[in-house]
N, C-alpha and C positions, 0 to 999 in steps of 0.2 A: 774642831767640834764636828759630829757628826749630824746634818740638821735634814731632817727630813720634810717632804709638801706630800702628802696624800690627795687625791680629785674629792673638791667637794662633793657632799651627798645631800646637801638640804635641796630642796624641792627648787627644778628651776634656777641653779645656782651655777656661773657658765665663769666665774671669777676663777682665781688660784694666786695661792700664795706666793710665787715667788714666778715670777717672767725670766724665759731667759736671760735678756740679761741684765737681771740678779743675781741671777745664778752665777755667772761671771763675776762678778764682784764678790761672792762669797769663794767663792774657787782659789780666784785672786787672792784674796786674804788666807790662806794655806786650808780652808774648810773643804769637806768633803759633804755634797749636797745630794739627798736620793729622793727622787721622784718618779710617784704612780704613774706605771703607764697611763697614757691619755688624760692627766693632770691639767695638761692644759689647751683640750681639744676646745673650751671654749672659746678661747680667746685666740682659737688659728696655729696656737706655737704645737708641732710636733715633736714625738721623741726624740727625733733626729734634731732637732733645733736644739732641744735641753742637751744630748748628748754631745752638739758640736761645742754648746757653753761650758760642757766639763762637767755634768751632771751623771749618775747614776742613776739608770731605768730598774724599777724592780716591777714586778708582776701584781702587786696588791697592796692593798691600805694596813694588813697587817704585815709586811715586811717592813714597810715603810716604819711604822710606828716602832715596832719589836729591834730595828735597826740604829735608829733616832737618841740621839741626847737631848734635840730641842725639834719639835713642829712647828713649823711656820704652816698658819689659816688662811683664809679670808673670816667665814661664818662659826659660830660658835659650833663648838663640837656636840654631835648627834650620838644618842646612847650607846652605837655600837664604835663609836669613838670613843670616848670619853673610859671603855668601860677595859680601854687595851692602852689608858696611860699607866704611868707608873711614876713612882716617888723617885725625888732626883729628876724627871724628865720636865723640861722645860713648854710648855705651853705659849704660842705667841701668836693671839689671835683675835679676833673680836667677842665679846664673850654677853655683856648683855645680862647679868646676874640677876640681877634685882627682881625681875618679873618670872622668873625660870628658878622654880626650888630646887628643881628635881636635877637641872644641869648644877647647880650648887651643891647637890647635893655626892651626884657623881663624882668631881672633882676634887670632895673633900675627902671624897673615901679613898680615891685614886693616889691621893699624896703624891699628888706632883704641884708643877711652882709654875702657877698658870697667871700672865703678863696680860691684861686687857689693852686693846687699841683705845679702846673710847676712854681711857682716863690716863693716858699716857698726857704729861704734861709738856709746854715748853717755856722757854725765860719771862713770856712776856703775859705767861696766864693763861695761854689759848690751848685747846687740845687741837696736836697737829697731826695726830692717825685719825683723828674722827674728820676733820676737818674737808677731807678732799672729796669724801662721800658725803659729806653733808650738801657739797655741792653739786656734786651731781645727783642728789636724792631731793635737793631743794628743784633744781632746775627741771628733772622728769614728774615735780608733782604737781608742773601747772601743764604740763604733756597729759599726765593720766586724766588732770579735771576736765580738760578740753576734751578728754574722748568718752569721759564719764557724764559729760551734758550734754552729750548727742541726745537726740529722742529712741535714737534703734538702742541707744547701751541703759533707757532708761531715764538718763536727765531731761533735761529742762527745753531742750533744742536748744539750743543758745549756741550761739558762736565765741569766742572768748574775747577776741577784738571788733566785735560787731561791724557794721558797714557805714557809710556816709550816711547819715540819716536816722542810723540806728541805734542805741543805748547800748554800749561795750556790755559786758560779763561784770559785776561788781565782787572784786576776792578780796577778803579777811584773810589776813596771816597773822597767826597770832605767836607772837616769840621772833625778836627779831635779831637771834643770831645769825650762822652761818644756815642754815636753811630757810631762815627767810627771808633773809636777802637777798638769797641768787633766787628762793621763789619769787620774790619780788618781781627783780630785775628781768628773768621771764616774762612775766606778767603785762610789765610796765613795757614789755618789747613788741608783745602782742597787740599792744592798746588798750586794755583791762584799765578799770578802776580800782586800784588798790590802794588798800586802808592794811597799815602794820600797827599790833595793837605790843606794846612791852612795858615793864614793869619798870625799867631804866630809863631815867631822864636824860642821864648822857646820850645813852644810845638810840633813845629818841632826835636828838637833836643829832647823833650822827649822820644818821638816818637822811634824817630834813636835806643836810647837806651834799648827803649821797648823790640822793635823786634830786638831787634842785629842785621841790617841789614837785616832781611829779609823782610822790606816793603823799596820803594823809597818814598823819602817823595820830596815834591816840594811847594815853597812859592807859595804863589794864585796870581795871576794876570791876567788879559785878556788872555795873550800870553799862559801863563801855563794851564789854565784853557779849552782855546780851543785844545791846543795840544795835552794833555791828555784827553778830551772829545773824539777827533777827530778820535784817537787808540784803544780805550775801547770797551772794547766787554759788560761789565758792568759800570754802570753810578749811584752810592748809592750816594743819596741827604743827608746828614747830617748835616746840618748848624744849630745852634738856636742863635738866639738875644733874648733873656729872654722877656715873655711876649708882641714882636712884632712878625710882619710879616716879615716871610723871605724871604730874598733877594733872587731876581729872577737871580742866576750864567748863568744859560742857558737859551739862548731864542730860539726862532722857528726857526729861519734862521740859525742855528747852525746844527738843524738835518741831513738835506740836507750831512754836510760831515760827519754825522756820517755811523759808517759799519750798512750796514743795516741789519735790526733784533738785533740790540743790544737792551742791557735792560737799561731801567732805574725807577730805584726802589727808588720813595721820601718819605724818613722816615718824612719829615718836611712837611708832608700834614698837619697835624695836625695845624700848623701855616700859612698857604695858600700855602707851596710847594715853594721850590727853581730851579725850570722849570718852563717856561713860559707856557709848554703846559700841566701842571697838574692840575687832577681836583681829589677830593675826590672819591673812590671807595669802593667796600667791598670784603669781603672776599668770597660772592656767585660768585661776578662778578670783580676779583680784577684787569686785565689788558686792556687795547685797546692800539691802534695802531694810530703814530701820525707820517707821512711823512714816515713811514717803520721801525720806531721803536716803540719799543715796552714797556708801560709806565705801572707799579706796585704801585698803588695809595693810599695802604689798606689804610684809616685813623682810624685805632684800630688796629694796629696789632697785641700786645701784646692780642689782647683779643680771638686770636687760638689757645692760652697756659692759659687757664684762671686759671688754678692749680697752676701753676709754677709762671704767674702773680698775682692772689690774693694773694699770701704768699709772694714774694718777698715785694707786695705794702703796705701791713699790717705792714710787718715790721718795714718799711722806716715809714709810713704815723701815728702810732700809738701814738707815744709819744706829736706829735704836737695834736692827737686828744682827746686824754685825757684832755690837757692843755686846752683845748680849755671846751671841758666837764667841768671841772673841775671852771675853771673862769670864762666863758663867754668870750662877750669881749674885758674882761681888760686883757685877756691872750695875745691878739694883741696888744694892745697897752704896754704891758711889757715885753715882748718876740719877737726883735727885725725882729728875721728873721720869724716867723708869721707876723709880720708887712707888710713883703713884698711881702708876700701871698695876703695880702688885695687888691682885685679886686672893689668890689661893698662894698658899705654901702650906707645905707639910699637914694636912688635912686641918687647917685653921682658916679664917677669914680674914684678910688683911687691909679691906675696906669698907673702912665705917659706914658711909650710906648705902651700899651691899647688904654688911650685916644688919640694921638698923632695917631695910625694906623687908628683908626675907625673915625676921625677928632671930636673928642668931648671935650667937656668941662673937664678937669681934676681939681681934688680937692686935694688938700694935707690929709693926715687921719685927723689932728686938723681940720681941716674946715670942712671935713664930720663927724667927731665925734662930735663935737659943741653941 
């Protein structure tokens, strides 16, 4: 198959789809792999790197695509992407639907057969493309709150582990998957007082056992949720419902009794943000100010560390993209947790809480494969 990486274009995006060597393992596998010059200037690998791994350099984002059977991403596709796929062309990337009509909407007109990271499934229930950035998107968001409670960036002055004598940083993470965990364990690294608030009693009590006691953990409800808002000097948004939009925990009339100059840092922009008053932001311009707090929006995060992210994502993302190389896509249709990647085909919708957020017509895969 011929599979092409174009250089990301979203704002501040230093990530790429495919590292050297991956590319070498695609190579390996008899595939023929083409990549934008300077592809992967972020992450240090040059031309020359991609061409020693067996790669083909082509000059631009439209060779790339117009050359491509399948793209491999990082970041969901930008209009002047989206708008040079074509039907039959395979899509394999992070995509983020639910909150974004407009990218839904491109894709569907595109009629190509576009595979999300973040609902790719594995045997044990977990998603393991979203998984490696959640971790470094968990860990970098007690990095941004610590520099978002400086007094020069606006917060609170606070230190996150305060000093001998002095009352640590107090952080609510609310969602205690894989982002708030490794926010957690940041946190708890620091010296911070953390309080994990989740809706699972299991994983409450995993939790308990993780940290031996050194985070509180509290079931989520109204009352828990405002109370430990109310005390926080940090507020890390960590919630997902797999391929929906997330549930808005906080709303605006909540600020008011927040300490003023606290931070809150929503890892779930990416899915429209678990705060009422969140809006996407970047890494040039990544905070503002909402009733006197103070709101951390990146929706890339992972892509500040684009080294440490490309290689963690290559990892995870490889073996499904091979399959996908390899078969086309009857690798979806026999490869169940690919199945559950499947976003778009043939200008239809192929996941339900997708179509369900963005109010569209949903198709089961048999009736878009048809």
């Amino acid at each position: 198959m011929k599979v092409g990486v174009p250089k990301e274009i979203k704002a501040h995006e230093y990530r790429v789809g495919l590292t050297p060597g991956a590319v070498r393992e695609y190579v390996a596998a008899g595939h023929r792999v083409m990549i934008e010059a300077n592809a992967g200037a972020g992450i240090g690998a040059t031309d020359d790197d991609y061409r020693a791994a067996g790669a083909t350099i082509l000059d631009s984002a439209g060779e790339v695509f117009a050359s491509s059977e399948m793209i491999v991403k990082v970041k969901e596709p930008q209009p002047s992407e989206w708008s040079q796929l074509r039907e039959s062309q395979i899509l394999f990337t992070y995509l983020h639907l639910a909150p974004d009509p407009e990218q839904a909407k491109g894709l569907l007109k595109s009629g190509c057969t576009a595979i999300a990271y973040e609902t790719v499934t594995d045997a044990h229930g977990g998603l393991p493309l979203l998984a490696p950035m959640s971790e470094v998107a968990g860990r970098l968001a007690i990095e941004a709150a610590g520099s978002a409670l400086k007094r020069s960036a606006g917060g609170r002055g606070l230190l996150i582990g305060g000093v001998p004598g002095v009352q640590p940083a107090r952080i609510v993470v609310i969602g205690g998957g894989v982002v708030g965990t490794h926010a957690a364990r940041m946190a708890v690294g620091l010296g911070a007082e953390v309080t994990i608030i989740d809706r699972s009693i299991p994983r409450l009590r995993e939790l308990d056992e993780l940290f031996e006691g050194r985070v509180r953990t509290r079931f989520s409800t109204i009352e828990s949720v405002e109370e430990e808002v109310f005390a926080a000097d940090v507020v890390i948004g960590a919630v997902l419902v797999p391929g929906a939009s997330a549930p808005k925990l906080v709303r605006r009339s909540m600020l008011s009794s927040m300490r003023k100059r606290a931070v809150i840092v929503d890892v779930a922009i990416d899915q429209g943000g678990c705060f009422e008053t969140s809006h996407p932001t970047t890494h040039a311009d990544p905070t503002y100010e909402v009733d006197g707090i103070i709101h951390y929006c990146v929706a890339n995060m992972p892509g500040a560390v684009p080294l440490t992210s490309s290689q963690a994502l290559n990892n995870a993302t490889l073996p499904f993209g091979l399959a996908l190389a390899n078969k086309g896509f009857s690798a979806v249709l026999d490869n169940p947790h690919l199945r559950a990647g499947l976003n778009v085909h043939r200008g239809r919708l192929t996941y339900k809480a997708v179509a369900e957020s963005l109010g569209l017509p949903f198709s089961p895969i048999e009736q878009a494969a048809a």
